[in-house]
C-alpha beads as a LAMMPS data file, in Angstrom:
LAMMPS data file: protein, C-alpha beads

251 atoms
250 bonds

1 atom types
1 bond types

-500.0 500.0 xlo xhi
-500.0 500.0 ylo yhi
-500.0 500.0 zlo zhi

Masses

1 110.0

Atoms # bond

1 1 1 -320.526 339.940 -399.594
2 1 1 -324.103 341.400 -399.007
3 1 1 -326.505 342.556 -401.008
4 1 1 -325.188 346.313 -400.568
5 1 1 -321.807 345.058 -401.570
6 1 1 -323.160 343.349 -404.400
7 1 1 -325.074 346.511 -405.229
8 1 1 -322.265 348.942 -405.013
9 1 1 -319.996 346.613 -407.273
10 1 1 -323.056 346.441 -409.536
11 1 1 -323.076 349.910 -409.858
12 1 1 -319.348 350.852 -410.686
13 1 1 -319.890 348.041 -413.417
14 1 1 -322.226 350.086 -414.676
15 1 1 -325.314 347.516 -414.322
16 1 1 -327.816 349.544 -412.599
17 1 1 -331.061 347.477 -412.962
18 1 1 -328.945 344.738 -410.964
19 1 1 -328.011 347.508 -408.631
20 1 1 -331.590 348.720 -408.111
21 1 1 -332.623 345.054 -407.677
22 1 1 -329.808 344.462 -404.790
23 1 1 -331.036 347.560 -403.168
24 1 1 -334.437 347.494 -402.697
25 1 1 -334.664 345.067 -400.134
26 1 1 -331.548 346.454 -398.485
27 1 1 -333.273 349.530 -398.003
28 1 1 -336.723 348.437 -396.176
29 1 1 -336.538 348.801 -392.011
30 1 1 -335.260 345.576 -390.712
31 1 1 -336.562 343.808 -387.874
32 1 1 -333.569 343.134 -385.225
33 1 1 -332.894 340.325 -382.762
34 1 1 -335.626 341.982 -380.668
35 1 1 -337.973 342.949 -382.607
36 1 1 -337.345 346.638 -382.931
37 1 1 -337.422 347.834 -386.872
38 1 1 -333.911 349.281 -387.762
39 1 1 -333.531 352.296 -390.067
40 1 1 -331.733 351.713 -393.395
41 1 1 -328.034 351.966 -393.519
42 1 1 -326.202 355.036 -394.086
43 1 1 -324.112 353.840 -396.906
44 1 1 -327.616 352.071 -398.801
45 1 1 -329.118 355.876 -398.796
46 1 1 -325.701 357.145 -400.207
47 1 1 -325.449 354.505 -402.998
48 1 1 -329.262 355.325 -404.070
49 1 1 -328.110 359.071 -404.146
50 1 1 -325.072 357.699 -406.670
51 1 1 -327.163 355.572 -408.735
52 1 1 -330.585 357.617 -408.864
53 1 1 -327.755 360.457 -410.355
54 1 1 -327.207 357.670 -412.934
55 1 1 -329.501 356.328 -413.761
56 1 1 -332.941 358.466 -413.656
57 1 1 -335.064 354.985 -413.967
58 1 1 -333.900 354.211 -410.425
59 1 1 -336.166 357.186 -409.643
60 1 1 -339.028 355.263 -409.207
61 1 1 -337.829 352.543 -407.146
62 1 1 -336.834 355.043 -405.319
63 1 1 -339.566 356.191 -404.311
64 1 1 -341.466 353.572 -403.812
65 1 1 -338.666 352.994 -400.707
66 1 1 -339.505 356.595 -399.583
67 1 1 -343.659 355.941 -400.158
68 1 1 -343.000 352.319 -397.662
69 1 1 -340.824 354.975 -394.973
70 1 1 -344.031 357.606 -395.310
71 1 1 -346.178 354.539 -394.089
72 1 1 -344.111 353.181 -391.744
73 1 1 -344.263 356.989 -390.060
74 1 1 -348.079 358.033 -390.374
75 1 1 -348.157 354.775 -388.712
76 1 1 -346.683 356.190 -385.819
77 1 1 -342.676 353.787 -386.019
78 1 1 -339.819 355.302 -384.595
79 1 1 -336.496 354.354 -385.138
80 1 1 -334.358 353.119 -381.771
81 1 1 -332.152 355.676 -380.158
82 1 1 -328.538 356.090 -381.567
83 1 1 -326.990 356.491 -378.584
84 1 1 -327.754 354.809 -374.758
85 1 1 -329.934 357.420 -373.224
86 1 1 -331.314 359.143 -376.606
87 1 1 -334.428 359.329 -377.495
88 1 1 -336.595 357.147 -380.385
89 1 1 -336.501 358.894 -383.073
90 1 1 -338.669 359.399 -386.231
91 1 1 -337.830 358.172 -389.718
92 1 1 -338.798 361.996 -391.027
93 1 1 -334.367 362.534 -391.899
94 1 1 -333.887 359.535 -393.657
95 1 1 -337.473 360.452 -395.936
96 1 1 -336.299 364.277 -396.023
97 1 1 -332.919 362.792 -397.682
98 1 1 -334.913 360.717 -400.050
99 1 1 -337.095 363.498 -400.954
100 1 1 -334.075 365.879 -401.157
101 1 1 -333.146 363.138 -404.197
102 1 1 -335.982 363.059 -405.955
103 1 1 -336.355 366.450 -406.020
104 1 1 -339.574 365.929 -404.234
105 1 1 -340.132 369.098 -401.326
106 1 1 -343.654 368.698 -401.451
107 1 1 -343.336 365.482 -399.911
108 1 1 -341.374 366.319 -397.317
109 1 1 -343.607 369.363 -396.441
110 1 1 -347.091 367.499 -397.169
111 1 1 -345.455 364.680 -394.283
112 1 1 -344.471 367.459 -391.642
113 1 1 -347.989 369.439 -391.538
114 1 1 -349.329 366.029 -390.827
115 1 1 -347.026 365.304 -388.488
116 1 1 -347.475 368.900 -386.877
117 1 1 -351.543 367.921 -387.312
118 1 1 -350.708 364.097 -385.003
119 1 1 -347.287 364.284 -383.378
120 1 1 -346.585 368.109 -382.709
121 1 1 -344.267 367.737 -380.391
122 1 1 -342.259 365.210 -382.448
123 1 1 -342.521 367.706 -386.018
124 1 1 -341.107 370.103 -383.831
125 1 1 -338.279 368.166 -383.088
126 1 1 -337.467 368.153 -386.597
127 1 1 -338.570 371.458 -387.553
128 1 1 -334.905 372.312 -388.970
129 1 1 -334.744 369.363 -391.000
130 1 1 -337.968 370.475 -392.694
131 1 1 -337.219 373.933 -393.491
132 1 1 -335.027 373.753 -396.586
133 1 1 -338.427 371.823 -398.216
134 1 1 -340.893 374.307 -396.369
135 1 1 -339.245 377.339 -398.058
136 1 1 -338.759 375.242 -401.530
137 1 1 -342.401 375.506 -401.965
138 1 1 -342.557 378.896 -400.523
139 1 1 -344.692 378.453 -397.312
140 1 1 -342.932 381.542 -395.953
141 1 1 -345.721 381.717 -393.000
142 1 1 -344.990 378.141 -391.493
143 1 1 -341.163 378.472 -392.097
144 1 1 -341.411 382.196 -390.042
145 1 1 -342.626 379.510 -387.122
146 1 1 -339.333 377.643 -387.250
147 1 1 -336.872 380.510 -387.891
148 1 1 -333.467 379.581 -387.781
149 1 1 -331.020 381.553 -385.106
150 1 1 -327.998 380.804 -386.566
151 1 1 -326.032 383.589 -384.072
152 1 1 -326.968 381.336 -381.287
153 1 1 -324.072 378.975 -382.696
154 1 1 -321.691 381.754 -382.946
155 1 1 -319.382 381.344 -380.004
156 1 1 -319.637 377.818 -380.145
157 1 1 -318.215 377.671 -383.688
158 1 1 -315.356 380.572 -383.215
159 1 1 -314.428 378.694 -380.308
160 1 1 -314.384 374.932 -382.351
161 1 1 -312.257 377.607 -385.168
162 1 1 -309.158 377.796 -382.578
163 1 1 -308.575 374.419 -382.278
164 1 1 -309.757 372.514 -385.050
165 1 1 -308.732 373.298 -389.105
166 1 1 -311.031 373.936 -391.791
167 1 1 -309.248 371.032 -394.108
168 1 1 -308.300 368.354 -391.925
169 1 1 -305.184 365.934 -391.878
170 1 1 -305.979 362.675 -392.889
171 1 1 -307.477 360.352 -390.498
172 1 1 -309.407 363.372 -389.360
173 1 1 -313.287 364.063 -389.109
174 1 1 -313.991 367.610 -390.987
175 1 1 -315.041 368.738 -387.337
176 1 1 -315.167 372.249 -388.298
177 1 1 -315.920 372.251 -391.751
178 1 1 -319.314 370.643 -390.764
179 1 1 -319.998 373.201 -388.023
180 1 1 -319.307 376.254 -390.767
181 1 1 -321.286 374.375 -393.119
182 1 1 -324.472 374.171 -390.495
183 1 1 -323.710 377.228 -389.511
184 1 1 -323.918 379.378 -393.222
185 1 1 -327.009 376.779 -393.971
186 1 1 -328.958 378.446 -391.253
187 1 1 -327.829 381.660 -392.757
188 1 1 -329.315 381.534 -395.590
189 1 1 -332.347 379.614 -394.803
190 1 1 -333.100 382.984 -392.353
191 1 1 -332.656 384.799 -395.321
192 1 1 -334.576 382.793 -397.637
193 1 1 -337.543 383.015 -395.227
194 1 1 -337.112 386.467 -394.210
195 1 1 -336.871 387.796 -398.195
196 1 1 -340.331 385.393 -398.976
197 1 1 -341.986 387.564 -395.988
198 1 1 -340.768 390.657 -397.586
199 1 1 -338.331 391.576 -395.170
200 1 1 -335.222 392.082 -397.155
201 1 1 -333.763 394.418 -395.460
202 1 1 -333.523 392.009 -392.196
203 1 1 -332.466 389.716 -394.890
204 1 1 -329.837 391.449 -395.481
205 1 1 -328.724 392.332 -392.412
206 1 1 -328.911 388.712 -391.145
207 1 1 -326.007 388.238 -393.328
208 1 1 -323.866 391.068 -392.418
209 1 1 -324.566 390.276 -388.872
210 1 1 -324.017 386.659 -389.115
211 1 1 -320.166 387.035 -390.871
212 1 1 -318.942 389.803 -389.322
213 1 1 -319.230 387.444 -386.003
214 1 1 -316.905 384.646 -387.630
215 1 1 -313.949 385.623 -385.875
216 1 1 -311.461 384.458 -388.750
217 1 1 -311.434 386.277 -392.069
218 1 1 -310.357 383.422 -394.041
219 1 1 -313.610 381.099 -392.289
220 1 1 -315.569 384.336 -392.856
221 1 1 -314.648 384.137 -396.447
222 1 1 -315.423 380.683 -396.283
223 1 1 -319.126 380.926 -394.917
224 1 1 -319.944 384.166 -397.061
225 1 1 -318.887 381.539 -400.414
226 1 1 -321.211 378.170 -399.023
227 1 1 -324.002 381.107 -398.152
228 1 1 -323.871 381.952 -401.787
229 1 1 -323.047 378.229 -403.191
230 1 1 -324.371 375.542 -400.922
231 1 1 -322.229 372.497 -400.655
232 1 1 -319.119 374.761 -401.450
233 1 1 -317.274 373.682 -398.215
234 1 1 -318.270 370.089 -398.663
235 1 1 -316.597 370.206 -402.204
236 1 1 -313.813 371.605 -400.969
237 1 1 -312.997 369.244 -398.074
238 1 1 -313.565 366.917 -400.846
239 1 1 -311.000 367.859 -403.207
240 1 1 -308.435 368.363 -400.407
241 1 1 -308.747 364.823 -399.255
242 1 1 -308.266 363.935 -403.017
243 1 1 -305.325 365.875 -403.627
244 1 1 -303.656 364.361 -400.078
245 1 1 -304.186 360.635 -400.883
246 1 1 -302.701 361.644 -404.719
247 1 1 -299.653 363.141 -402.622
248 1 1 -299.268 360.275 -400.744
249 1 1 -299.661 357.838 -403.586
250 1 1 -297.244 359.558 -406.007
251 1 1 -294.400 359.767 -403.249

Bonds

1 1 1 2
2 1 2 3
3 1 3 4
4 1 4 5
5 1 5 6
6 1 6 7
7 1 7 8
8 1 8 9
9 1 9 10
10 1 10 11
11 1 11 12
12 1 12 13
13 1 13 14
14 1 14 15
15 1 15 16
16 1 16 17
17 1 17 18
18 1 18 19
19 1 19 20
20 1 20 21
21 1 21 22
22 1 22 23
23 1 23 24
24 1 24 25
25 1 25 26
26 1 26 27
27 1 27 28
28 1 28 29
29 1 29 30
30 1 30 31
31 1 31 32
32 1 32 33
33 1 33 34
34 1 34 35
35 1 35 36
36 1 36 37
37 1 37 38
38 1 38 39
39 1 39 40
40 1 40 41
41 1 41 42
42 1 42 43
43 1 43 44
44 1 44 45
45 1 45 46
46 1 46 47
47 1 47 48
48 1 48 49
49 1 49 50
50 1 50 51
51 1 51 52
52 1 52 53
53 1 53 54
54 1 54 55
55 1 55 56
56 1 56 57
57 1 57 58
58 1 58 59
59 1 59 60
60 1 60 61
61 1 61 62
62 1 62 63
63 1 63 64
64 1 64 65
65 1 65 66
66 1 66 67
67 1 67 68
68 1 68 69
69 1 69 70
70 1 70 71
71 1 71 72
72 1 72 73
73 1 73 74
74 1 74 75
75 1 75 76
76 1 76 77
77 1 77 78
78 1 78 79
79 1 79 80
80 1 80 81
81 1 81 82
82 1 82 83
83 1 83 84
84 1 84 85
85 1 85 86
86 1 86 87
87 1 87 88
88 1 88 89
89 1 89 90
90 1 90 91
91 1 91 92
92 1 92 93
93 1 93 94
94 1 94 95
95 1 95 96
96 1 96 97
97 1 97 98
98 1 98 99
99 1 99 100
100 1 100 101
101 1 101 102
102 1 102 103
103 1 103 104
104 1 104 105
105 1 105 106
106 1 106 107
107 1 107 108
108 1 108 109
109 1 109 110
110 1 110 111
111 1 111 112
112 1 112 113
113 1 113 114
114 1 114 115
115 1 115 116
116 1 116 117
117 1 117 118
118 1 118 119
119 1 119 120
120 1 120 121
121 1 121 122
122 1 122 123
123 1 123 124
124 1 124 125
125 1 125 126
126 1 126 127
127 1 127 128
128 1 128 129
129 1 129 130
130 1 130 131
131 1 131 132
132 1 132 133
133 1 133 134
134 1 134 135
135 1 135 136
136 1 136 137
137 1 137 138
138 1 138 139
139 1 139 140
140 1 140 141
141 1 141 142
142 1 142 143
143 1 143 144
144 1 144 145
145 1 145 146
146 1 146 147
147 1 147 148
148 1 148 149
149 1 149 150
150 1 150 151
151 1 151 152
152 1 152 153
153 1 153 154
154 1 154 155
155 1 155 156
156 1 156 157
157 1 157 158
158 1 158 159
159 1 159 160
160 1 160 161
161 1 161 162
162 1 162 163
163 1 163 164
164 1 164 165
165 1 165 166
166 1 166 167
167 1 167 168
168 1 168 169
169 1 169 170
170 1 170 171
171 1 171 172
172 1 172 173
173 1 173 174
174 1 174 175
175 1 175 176
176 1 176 177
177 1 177 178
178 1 178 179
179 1 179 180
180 1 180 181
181 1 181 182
182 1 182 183
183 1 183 184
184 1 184 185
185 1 185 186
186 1 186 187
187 1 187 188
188 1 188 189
189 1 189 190
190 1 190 191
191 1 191 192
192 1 192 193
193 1 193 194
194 1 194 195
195 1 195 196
196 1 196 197
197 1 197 198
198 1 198 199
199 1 199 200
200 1 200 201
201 1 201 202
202 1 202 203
203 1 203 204
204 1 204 205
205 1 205 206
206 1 206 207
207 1 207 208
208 1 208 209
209 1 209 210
210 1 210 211
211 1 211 212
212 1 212 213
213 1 213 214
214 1 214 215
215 1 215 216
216 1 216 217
217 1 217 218
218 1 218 219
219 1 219 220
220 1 220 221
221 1 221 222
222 1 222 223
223 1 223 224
224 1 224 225
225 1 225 226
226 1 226 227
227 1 227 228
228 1 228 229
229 1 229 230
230 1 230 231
231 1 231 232
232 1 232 233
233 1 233 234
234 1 234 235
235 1 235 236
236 1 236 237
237 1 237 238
238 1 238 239
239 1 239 240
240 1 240 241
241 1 241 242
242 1 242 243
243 1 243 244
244 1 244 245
245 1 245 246
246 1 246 247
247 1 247 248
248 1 248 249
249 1 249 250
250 1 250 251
């Protein structure tokens, strides 16, 4: 058992300080066999979103794990490519999540004007991860630089509609449920940006425009609900999967 095992079983105990403890060092950028600095796991980031939910103390070790990630960046580290062939990347996701949970958007949008100020071409990379902090603190001008085109997903997504379900079977990956749930989140962060410039009538019209090209009613229903309640889809996956294993267990 590892420390993240250790800190996930000291969390459903209930001990959080122990849990906080076991994560900290799980959570700094590890040096591999050759010498290239690996990002944190997935699963660490999820358990600090659990316990920071918890346990509002864990705040401010949390941070401190996003402050060390800031440094590593302005420093100019990359994370190694997921895939052979990718790209490096930069650590700005895993800080943007970390932000996102300490309700911290400044952050996120103080760390992307620098990076558009020393790395443009990287900040533009990850432009779309920005946005959601850009328009929480209402810089409607640099978001209008980045506006989302959500319609240029359209086809792709009616045409991942015909073949894949919105609730999956078990064993399966939420294919489309992810794709609507991308796809309504660039909805309404066009509309979000497009009502701060005083353009509510596009605003508007973005949303029309943007369902009446789902090709399914009950996905159109679907996006038109996560548009208005973000995470909606997510949740509902969610409590699908729930109600299957139950199912399965009871019989």
């Amino acid at each position: 058992m590892d420390d993240t095992d250790r800190a996930i079983a000291a969390y459903q105990a209930g001990d959080y300080d122990e849990a906080v403890r076991l994560l900290v060092p799980a959570s700094q950028p590890v040096v591999d066999a050759d010498g290239v600095r690996q990002p944190p796991e997935f699963i660490v980031m999820f358990v600090w979103k659990l316990l920071a939910a918890a346990h509002p103390p864990a705040l401010t070790a949390l941070a401190a794990v996003r402050d060390e990630l800031v440094a590593y960046a302005l420093a100019g580290g990359m994370f190694p490519p997921r895939f052979e062939g990718d790209h490096e990347r930069s650590p700005f996701p895993e800080i943007a999540r970390l932000n996102e949970d300490l309700a911290d958007p400044a952050a996120s949008h103080a760390l992307f004007l620098t990076m558009l100020q020393r790395t443009p071409h990287i900040a533009d990379q990850y432009a779309l991860t920005a946005l959601p902090a850009i328009v929480a603190v209402r810089d409607f001008a640099l978001a209008e630089r980045f506006l989302p085109d959500p319609m240029a997903w359209l086809a792709e997504l009616n045409a991942t509609a015909r073949s894949a379900p919105l609730l999956p079977a078990p064993g399966e990956a939420p294919r489309l449920a992810a794709d609507l749930s991308n796809y309504a989140r660039q909805v309404g962060l066009r509309m979000a940006i497009l009502a701060g410039l005083d353009r509510q009538a596009e605003a508007a019209a973005c949303r029309v425009a943007a369902l009446a090209g789902i090709e399914s009613p009950d996905l159109r229903a679907a996006a038109g609900r996560e548009i208005a309640e973000p995470g909606w889809i997510s949740r509902s996956v969610g409590e699908h999967k729930a109600r299957i294993e139950a199912e399965n267990g009871g019989s």
